[in-house]
N, CA, C and O atoms as a GROMACS GRO file, in nm:
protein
  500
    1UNK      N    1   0.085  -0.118   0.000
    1UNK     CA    2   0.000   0.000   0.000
    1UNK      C    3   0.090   0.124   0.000
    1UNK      O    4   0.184   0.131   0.079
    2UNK      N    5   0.064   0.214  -0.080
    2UNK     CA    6   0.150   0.320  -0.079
    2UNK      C    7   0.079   0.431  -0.006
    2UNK      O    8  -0.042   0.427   0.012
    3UNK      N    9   0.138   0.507   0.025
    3UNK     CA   10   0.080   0.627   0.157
    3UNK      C   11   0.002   0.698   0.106
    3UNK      O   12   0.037   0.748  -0.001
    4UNK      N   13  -0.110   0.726   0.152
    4UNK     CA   14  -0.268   0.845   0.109
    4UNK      C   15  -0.324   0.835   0.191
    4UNK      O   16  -0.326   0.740   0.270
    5UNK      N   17  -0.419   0.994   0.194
    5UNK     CA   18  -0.522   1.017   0.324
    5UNK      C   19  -0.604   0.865   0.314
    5UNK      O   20  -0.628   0.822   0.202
    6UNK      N   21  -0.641   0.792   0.424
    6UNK     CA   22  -0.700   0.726   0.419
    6UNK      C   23  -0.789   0.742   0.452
    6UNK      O   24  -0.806   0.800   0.559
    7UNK      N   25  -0.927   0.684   0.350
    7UNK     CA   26  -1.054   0.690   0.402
    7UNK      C   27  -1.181   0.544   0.440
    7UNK      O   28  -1.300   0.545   0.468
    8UNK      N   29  -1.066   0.417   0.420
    8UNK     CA   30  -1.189   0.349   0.483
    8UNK      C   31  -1.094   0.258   0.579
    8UNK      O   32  -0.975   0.232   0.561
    9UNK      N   33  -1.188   0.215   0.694
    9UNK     CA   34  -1.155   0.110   0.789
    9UNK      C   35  -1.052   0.018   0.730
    9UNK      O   36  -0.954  -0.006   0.800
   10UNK      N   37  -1.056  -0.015   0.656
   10UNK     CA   38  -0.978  -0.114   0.562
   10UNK      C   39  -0.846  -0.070   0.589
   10UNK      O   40  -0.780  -0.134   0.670
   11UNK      N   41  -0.786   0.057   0.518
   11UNK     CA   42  -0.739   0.093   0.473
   11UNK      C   43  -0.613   0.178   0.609
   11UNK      O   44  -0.490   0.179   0.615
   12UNK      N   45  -0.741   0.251   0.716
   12UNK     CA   46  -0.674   0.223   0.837
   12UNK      C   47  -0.612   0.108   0.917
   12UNK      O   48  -0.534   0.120   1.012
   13UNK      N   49  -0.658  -0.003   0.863
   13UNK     CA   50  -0.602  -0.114   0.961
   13UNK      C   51  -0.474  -0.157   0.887
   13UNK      O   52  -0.380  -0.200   0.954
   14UNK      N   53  -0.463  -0.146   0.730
   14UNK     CA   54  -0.359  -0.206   0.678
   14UNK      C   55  -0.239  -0.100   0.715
   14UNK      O   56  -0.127  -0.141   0.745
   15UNK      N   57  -0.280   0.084   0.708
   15UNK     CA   58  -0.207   0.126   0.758
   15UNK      C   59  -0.098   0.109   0.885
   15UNK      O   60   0.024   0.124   0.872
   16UNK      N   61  -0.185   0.066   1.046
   16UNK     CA   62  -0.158   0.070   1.160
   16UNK      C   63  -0.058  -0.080   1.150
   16UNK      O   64   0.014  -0.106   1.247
   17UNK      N   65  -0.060  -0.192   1.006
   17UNK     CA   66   0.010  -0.324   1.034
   17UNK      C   67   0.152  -0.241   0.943
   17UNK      O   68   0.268  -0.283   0.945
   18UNK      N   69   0.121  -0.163   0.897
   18UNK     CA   70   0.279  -0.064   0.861
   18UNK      C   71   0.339   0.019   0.929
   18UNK      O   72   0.449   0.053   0.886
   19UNK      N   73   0.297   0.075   1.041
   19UNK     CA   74   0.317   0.179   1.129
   19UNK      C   75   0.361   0.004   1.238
   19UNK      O   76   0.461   0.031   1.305
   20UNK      N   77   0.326  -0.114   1.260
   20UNK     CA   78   0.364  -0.194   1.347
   20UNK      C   79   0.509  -0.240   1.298
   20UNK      O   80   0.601  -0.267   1.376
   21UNK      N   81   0.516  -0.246   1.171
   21UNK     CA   82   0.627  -0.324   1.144
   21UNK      C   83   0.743  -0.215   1.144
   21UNK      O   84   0.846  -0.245   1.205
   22UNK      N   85   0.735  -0.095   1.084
   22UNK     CA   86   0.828  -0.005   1.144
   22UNK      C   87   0.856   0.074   1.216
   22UNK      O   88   0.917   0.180   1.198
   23UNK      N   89   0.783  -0.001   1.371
   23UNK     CA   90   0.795   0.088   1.501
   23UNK      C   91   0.943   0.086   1.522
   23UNK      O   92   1.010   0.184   1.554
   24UNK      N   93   0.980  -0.012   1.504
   24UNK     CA   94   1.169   0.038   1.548
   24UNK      C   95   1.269   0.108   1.435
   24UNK      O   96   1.391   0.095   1.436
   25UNK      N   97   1.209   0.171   1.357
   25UNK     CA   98   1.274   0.267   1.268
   25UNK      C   99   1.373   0.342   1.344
   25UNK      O  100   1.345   0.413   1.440
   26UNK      N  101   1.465   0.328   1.308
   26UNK     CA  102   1.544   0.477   1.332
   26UNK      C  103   1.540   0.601   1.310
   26UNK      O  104   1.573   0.620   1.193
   27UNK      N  105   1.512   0.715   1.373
   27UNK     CA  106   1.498   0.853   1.324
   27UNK      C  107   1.606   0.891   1.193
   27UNK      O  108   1.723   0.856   1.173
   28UNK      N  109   1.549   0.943   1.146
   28UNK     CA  110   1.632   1.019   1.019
   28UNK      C  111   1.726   0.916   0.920
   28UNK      O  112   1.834   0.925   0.862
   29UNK      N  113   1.607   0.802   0.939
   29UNK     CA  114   1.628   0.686   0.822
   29UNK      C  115   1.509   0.676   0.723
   29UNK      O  116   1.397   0.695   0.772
   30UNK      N  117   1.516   0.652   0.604
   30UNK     CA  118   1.408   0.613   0.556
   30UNK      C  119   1.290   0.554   0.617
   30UNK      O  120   1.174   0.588   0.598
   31UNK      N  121   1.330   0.474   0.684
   31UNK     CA  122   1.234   0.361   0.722
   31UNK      C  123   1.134   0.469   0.838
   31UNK      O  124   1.013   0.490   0.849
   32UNK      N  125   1.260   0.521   0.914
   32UNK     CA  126   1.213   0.618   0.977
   32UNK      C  127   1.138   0.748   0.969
   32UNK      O  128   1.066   0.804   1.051
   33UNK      N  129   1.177   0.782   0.842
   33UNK     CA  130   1.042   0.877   0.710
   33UNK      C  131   0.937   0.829   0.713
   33UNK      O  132   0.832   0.893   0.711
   34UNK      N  133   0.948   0.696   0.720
   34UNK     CA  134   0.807   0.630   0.649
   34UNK      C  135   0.724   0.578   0.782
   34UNK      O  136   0.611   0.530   0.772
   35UNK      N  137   0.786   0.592   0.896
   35UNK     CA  138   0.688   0.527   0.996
   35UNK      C  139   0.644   0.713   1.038
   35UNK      O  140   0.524   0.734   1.052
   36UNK      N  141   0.708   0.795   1.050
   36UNK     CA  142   0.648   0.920   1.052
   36UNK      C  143   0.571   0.945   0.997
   36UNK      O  144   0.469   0.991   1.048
   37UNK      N  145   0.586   0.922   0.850
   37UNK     CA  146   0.470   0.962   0.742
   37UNK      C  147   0.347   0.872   0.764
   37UNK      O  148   0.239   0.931   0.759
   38UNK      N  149   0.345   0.735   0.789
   38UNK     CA  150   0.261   0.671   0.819
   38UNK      C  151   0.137   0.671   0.970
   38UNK      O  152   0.018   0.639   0.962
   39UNK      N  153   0.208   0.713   1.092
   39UNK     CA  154   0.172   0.753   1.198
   39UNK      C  155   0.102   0.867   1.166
   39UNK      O  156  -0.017   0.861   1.194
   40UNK      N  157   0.153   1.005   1.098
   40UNK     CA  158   0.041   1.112   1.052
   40UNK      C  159  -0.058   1.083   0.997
   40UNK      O  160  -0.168   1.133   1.020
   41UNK      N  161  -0.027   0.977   0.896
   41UNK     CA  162  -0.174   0.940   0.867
   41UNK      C  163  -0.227   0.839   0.889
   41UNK      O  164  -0.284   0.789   0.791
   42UNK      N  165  -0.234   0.764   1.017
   42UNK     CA  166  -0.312   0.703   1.121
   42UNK      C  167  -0.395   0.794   1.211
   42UNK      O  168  -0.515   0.788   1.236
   43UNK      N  169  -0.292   0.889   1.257
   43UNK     CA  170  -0.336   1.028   1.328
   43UNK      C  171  -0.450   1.104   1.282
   43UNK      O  172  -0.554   1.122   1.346
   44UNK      N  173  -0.417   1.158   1.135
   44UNK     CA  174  -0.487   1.200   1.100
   44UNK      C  175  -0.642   1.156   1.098
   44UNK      O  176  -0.732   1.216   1.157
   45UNK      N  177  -0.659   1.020   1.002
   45UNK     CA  178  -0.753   0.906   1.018
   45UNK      C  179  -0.835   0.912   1.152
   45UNK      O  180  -0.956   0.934   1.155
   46UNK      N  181  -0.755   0.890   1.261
   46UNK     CA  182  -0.815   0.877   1.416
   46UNK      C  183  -0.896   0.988   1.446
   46UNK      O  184  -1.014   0.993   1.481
   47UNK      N  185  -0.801   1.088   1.424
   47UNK     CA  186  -0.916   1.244   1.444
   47UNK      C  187  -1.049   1.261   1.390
   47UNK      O  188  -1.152   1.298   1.447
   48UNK      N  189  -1.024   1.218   1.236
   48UNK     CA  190  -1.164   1.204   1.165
   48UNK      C  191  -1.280   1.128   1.179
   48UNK      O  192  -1.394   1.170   1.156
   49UNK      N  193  -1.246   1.000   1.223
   49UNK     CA  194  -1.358   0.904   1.279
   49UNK      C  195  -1.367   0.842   1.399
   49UNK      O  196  -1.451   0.757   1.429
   50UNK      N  197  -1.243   0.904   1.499
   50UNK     CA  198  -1.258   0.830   1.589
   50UNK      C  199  -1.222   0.941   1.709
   50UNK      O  200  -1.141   0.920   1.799
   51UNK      N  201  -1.277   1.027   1.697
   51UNK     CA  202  -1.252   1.146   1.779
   51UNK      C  203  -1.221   1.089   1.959
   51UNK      O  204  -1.279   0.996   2.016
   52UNK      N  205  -1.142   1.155   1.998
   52UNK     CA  206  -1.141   1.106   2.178
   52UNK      C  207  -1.260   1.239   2.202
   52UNK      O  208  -1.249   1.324   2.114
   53UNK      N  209  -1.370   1.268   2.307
   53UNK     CA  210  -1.456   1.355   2.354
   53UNK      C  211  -1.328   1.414   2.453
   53UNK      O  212  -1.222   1.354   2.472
   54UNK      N  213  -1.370   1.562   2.518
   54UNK     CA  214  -1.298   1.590   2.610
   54UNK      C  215  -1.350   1.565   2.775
   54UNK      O  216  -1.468   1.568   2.807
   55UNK      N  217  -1.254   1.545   2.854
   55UNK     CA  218  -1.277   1.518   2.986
   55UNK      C  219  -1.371   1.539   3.061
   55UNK      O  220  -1.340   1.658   3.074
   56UNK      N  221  -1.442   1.532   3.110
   56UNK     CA  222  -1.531   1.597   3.207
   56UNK      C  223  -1.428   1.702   3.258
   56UNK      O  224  -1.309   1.676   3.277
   57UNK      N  225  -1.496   1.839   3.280
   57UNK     CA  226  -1.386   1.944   3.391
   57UNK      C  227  -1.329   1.904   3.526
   57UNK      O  228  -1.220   1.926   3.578
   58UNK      N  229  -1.476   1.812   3.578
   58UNK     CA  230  -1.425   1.773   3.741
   58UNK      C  231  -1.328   1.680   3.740
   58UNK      O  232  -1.237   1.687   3.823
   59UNK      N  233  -1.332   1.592   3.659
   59UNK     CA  234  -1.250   1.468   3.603
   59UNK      C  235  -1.131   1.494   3.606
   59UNK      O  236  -1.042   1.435   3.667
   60UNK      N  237  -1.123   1.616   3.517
   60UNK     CA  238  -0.952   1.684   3.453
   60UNK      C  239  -0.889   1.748   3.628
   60UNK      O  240  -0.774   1.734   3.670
   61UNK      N  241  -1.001   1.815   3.698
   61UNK     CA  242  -0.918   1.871   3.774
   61UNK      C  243  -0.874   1.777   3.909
   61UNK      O  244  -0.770   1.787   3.974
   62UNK      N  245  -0.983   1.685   3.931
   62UNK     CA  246  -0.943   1.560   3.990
   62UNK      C  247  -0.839   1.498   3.973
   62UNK      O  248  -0.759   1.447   4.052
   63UNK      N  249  -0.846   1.509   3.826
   63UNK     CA  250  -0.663   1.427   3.773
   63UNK      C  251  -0.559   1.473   3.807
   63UNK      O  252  -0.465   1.407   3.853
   64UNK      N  253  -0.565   1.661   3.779
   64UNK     CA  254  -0.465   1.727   3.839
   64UNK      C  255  -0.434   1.723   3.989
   64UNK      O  256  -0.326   1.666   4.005
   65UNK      N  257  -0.455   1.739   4.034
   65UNK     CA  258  -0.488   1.728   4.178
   65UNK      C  259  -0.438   1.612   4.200
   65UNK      O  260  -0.335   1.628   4.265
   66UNK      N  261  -0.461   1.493   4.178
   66UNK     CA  262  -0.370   1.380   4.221
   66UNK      C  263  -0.237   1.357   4.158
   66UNK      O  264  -0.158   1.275   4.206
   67UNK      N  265  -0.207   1.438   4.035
   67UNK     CA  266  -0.100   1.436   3.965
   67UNK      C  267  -0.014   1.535   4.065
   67UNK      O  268   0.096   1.492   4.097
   68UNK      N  269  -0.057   1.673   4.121
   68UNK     CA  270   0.011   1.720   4.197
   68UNK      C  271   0.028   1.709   4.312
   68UNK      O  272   0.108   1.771   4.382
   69UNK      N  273  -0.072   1.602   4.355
   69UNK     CA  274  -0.046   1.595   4.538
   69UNK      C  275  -0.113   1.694   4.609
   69UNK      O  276  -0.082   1.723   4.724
   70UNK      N  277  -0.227   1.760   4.531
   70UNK     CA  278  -0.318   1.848   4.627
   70UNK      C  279  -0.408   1.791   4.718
   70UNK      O  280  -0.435   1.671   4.721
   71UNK      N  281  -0.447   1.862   4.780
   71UNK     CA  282  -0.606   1.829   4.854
   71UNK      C  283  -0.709   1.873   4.792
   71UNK      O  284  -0.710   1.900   4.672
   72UNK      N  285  -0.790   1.882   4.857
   72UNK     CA  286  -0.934   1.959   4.838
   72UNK      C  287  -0.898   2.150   4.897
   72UNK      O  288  -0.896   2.263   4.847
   73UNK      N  289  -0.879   2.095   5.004
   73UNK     CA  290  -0.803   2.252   5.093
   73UNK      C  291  -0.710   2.310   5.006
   73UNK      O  292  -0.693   2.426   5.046
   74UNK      N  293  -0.623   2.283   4.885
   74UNK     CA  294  -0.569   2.354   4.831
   74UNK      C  295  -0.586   2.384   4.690
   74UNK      O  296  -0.509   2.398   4.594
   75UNK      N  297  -0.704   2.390   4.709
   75UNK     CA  298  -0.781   2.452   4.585
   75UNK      C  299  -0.907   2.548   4.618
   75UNK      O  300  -0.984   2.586   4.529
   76UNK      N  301  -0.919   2.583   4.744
   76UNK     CA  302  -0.941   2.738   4.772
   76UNK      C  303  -0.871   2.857   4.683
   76UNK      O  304  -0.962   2.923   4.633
   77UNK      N  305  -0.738   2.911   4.644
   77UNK     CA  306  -0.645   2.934   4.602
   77UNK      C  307  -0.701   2.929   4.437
   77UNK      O  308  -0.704   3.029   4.366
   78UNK      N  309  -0.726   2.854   4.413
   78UNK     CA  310  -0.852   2.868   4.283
   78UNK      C  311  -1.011   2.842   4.240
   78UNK      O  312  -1.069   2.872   4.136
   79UNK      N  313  -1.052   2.785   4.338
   79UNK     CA  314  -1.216   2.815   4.333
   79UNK      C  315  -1.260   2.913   4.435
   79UNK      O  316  -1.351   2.990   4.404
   80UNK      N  317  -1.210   2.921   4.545
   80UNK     CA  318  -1.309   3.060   4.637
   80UNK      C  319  -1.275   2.945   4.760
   80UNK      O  320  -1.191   2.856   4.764
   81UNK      N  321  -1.367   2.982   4.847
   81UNK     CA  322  -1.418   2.922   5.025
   81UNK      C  323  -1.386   2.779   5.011
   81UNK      O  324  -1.364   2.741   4.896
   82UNK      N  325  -1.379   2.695   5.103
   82UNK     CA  326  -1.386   2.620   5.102
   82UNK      C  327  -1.483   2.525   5.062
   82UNK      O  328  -1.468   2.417   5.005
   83UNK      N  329  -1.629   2.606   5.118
   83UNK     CA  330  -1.748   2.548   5.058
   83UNK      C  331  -1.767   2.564   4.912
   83UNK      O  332  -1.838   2.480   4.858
   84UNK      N  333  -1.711   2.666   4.832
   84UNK     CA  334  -1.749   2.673   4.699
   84UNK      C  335  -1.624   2.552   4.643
   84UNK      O  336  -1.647   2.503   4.532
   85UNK      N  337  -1.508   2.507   4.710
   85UNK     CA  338  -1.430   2.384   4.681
   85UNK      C  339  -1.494   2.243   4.658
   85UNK      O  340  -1.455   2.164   4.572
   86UNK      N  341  -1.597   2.223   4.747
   86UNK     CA  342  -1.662   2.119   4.772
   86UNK      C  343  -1.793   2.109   4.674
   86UNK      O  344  -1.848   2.015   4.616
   87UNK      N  345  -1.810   2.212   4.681
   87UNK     CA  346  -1.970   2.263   4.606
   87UNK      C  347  -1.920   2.177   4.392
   87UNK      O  348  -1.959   2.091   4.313
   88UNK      N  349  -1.812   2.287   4.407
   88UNK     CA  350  -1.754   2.266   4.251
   88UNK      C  351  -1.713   2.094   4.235
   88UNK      O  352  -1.759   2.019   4.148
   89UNK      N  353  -1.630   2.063   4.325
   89UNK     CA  354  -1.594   1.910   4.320
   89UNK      C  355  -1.663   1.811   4.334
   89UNK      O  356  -1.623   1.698   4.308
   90UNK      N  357  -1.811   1.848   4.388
   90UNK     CA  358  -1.929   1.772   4.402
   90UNK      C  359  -2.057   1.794   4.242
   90UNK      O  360  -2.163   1.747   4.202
   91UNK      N  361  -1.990   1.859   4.216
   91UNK     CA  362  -2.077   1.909   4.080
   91UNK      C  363  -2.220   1.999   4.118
   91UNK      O  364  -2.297   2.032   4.028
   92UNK      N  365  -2.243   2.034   4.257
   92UNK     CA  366  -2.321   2.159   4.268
   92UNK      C  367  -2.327   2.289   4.235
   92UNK      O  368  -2.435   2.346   4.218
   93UNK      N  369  -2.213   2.349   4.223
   93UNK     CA  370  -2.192   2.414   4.128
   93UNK      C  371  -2.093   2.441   4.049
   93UNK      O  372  -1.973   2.419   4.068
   94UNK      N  373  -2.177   2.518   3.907
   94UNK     CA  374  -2.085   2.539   3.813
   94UNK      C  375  -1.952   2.599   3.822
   94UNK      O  376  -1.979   2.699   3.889
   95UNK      N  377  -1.819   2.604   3.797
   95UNK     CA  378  -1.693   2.663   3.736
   95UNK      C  379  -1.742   2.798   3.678
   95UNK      O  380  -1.814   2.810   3.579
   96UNK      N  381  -1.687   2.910   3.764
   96UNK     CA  382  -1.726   3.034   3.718
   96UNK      C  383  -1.560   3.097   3.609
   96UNK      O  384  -1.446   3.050   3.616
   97UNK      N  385  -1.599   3.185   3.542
   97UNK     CA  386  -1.475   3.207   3.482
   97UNK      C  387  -1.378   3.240   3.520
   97UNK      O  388  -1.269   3.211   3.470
   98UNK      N  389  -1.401   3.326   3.642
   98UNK     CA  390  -1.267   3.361   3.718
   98UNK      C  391  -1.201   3.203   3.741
   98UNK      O  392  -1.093   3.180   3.687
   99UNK      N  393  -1.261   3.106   3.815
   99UNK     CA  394  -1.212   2.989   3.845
   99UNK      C  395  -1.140   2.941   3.740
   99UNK      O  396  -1.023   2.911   3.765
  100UNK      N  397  -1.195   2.920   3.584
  100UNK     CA  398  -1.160   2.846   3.487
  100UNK      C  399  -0.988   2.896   3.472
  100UNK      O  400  -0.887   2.827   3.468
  101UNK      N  401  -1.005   3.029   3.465
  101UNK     CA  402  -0.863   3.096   3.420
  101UNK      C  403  -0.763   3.122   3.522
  101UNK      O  404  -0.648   3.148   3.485
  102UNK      N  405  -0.804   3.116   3.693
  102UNK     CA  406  -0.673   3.038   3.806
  102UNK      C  407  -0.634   2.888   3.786
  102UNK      O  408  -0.519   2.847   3.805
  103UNK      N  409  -0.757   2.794   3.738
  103UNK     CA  410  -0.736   2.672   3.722
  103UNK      C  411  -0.634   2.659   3.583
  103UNK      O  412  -0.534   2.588   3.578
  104UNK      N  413  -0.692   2.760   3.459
  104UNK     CA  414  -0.559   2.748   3.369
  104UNK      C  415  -0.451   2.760   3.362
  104UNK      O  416  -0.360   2.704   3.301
  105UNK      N  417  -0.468   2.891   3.475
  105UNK     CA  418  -0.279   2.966   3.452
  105UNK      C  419  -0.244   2.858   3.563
  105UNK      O  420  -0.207   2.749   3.520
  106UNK      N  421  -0.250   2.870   3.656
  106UNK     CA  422  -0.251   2.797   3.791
  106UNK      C  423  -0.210   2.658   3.789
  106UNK      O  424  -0.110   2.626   3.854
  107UNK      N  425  -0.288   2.552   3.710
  107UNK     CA  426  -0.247   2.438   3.705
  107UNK      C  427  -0.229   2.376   3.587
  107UNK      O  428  -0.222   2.253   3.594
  108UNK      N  429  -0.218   2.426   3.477
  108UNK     CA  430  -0.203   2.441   3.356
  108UNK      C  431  -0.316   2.319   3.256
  108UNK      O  432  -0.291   2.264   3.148
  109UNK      N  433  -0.451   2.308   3.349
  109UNK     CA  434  -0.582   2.228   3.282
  109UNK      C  435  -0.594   2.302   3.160
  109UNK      O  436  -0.595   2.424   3.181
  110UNK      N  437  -0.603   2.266   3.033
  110UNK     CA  438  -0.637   2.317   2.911
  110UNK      C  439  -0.784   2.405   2.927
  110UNK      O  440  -0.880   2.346   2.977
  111UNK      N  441  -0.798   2.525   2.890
  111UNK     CA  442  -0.913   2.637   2.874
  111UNK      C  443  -1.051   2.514   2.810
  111UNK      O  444  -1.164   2.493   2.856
  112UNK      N  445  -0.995   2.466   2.717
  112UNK     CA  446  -1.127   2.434   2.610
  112UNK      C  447  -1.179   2.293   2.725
  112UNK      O  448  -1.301   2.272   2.728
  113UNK      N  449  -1.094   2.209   2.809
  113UNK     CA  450  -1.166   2.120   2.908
  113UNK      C  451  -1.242   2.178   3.020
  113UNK      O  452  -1.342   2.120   3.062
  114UNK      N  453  -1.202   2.284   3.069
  114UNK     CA  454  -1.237   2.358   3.175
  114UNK      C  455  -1.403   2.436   3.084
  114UNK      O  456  -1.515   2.433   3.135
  115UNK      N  457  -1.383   2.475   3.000
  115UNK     CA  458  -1.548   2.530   2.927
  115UNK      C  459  -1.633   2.432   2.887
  115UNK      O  460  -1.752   2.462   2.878
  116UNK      N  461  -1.587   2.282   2.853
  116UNK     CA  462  -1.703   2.236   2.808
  116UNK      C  463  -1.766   2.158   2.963
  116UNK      O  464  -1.719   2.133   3.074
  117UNK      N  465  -1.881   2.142   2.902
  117UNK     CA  466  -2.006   2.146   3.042
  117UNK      C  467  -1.942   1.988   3.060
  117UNK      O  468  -1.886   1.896   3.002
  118UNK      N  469  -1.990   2.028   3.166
  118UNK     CA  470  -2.007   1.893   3.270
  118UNK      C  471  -2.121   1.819   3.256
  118UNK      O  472  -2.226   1.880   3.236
  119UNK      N  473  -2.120   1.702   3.264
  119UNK     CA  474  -2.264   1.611   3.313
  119UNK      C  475  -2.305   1.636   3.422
  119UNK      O  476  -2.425   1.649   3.445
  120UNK      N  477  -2.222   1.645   3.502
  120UNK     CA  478  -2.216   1.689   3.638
  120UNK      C  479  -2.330   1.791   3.680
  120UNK      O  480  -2.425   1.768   3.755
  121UNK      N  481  -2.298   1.915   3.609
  121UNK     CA  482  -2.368   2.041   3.661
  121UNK      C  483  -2.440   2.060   3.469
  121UNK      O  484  -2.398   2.165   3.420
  122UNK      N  485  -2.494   2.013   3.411
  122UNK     CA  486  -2.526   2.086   3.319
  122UNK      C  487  -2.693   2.163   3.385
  122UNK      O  488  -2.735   2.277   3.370
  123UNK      N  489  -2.739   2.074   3.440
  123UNK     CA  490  -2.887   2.156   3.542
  123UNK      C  491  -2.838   2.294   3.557
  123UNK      O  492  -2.907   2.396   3.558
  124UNK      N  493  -2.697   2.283   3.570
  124UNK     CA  494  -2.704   2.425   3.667
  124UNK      C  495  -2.655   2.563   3.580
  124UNK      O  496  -2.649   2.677   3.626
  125UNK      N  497  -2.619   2.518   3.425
  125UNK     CA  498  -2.584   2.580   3.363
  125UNK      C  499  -2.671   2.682   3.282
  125UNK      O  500  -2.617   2.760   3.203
   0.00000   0.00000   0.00000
């Protein structure tokens, strides 16, 4: 198979058994051209039909939070009181914008996870 946007299932799978066989390419070898070139367009492919959704917000900041070794108590510092800590992490209430953009700069959660709604709180939105 020679390399093109791919557009059917087929065509992705024969791709991903070429992207398998030259996973141990060497950088800045041919072979190694071609598992690059091939991975972009697996990549590409994946985006188009197989989109990942984004995180839940509480999810993402939950993650952070255990990635950094926070508490609950130290995320006053970016949601407000303590009760509005609990309130937000419980999904009672919504992520106000001030919050979204301490939680961005602050812990570096991506803007566009932090805006899309929650399951959580969409009632409250």
């Amino acid at each position: 198979m020679e390399p093109r946007v791919l557009k059917t299932e087929t065509e992705y799978e024969e791709a991903l058994a070429r992207v398998e066989v030259l996973m141990d390419a060497e950088p800045g070898t041919p072979e190694g051209d071609d598992l690059e070139l091939w991975s972009m367009l697996v990549g590409d492919y994946e985006e188009r039909h197989h989109p990942i959704p984004l995180p839940d917000p509480i999810a993402a900041i939950r993650f952070r939070m255990e990635q950094a070794g926070l508490r609950d108590a130290d995320m006053v510092a970016y949601l407000g009181s303590k009760s509005k800590v609990s309130e937000v992490l419980s999904g009672k209430r919504p992520l106000s914008l001030p919050m979204m953009r301490r939680l961005h700069e602050g812990l570096g959660i991506p803007a566009e996870v932090l805006l899309s709604p929650s399951p959580r709180n969409r009632k409250c939105a």
